[in-house]
C-alpha positions in Angstrom: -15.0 -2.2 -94.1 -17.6 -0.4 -92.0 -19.6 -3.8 -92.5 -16.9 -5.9 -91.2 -16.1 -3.9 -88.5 -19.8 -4.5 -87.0 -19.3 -8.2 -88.1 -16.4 -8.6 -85.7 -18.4 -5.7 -82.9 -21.4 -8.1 -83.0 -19.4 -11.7 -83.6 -17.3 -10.5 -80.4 -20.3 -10.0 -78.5 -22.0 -13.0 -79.3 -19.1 -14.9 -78.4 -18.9 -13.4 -74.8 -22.8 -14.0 -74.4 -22.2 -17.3 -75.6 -19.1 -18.1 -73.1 -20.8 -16.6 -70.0 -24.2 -19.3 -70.4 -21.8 -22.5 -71.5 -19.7 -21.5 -68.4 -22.1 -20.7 -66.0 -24.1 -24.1 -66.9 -21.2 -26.3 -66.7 -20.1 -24.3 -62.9 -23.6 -25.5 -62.0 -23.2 -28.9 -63.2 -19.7 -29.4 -61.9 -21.0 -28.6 -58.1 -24.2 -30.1 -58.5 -22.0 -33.1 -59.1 -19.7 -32.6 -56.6 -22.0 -32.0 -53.9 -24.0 -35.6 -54.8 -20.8 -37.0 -54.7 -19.3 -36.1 -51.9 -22.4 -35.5 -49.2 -24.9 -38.2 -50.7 -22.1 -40.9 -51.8 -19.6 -40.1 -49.6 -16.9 -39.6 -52.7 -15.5 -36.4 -53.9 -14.6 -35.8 -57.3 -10.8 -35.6 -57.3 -10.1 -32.0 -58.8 -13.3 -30.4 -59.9 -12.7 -27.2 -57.5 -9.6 -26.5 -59.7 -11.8 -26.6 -63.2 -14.3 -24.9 -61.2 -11.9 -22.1 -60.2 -10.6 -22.1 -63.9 -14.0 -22.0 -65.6 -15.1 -19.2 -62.9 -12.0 -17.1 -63.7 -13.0 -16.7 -66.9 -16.5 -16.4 -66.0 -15.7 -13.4 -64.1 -13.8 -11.8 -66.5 -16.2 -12.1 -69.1 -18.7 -11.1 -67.5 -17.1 -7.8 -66.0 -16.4 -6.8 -69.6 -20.0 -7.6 -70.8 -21.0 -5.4 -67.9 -18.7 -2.8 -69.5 -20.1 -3.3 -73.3 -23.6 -2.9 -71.3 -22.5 0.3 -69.1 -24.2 -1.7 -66.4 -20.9 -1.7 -64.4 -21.4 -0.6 -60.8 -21.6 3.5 -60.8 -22.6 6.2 -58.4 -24.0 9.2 -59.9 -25.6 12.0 -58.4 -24.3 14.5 -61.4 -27.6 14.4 -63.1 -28.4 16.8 -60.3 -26.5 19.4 -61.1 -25.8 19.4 -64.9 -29.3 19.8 -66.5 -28.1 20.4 -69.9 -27.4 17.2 -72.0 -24.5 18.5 -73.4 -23.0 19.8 -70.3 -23.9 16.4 -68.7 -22.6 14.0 -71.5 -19.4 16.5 -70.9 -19.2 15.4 -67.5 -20.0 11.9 -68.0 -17.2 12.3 -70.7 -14.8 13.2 -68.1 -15.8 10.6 -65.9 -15.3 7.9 -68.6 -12.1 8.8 -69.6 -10.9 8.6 -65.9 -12.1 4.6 -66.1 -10.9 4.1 -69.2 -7.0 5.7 -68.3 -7.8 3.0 -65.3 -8.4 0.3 -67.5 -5.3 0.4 -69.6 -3.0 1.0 -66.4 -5.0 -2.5 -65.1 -4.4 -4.3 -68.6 -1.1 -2.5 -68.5 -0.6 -4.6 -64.8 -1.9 -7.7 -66.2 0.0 -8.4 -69.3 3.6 -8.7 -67.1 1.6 -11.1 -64.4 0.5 -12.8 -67.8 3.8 -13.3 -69.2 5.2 -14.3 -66.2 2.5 -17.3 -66.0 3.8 -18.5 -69.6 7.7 -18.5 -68.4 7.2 -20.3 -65.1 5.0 -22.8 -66.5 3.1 -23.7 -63.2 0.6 -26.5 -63.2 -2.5 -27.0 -60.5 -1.9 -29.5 -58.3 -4.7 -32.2 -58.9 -5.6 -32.0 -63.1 -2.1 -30.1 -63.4 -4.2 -27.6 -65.5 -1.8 -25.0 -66.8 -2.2 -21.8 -64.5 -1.5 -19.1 -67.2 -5.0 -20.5 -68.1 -7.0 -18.9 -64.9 -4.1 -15.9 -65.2 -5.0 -15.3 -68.7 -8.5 -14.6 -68.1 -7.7 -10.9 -66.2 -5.5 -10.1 -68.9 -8.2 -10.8 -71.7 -11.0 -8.8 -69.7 -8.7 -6.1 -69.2 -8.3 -5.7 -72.9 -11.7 -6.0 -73.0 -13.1 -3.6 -70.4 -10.6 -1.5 -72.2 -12.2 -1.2 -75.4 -15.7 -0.9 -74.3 -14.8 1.5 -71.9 -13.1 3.3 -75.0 -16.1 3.3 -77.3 -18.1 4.4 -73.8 -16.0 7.6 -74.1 -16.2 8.2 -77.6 -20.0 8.1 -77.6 -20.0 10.7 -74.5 -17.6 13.0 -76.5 -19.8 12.9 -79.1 -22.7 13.6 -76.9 -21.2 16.7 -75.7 -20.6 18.0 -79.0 -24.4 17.3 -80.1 -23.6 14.5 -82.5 -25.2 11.1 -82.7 -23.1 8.8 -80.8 -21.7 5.4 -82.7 -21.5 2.5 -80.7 -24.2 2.9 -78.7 -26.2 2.5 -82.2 -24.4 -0.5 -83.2 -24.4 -2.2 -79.7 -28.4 -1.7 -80.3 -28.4 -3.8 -83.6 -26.2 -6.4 -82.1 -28.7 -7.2 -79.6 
């Protein structure tokens, strides 16, 4: 089980790494493009900006919850300063983690109505009538996401303040 489990931990990984280089390749392509087209030839590419805006939604997302799975999320710190003690610090940092994480399920909490609501209405782009829970989609998946990375962020602090060997941070290390 335990084998499967860092399986999926890894596969999950992979995938996102995967996602955020395919994406951000074919972003660069698709403006590359539409920039010859439309300054050098004179001819736009009717609709790019709305796979662009698709493909970048997703990029985003993606990419804000790999920046959670790497704890390389924007923070501003200056509790080191005052909590010496590792324990007493990984405490604190506990703390402070479970306040993002609580933040992260009221955001996926948010998103999954804003979600549903792009399934029932069924709206389309305008040009490549690309379906729009698509684009929507993508900040309820990195919610989920950001969630559970932000969850095992917490679990390895708790365990840090309690002077035992943190888990994820161990198997994010042998998925990279």
């Amino acid at each position: 089980m335990k084998k499967l489990g860092l399986m999926v931990w890894n596969g999950l990984i992979h995938l996102q790494k995967i996602f955020m280089l395919v994406a951000g390749s074919i972003i660069t392509v698709l403006v590359f493009i539409e920039v010859v087209l439309r300054y050098v030839l004179g001819s736009p590419l009717f609709g790019v900006e709305e796979l662009i805006c698709l493909i970048a939604m997703w990029l985003y997302f993606i990419g804000a919850s790999y920046g959670a799975y790497e704890r390389s999320h924007i923070k501003a710190e200056l509790i080191h300063m005052w909590f010496k003690k590792s324990r007493t610090y990984a405490l604190v940092k506990a703390i402070s983690s479970l306040i993002t994480f609580i933040l992260s399920i009221i955001m996926t909490i948010w998103t999954y109505p804003y979600f549903i609501w792009g399934i029932t209405k069924g709206e389309t782009s305008q040009a490549l009538l690309i379906p729009m829970v698509l684009s929507q989609s993508a900040i309820f998946v990195g919610a989920i996401l950001m969630s559970l990375y932000f969850f095992t962020e917490l679990l390895d602090y708790i365990f840090q303040s309690l002077g035992k060997n943190t888990i994820f941070e161990q198997l994010s290390k042998k998925g990279d």
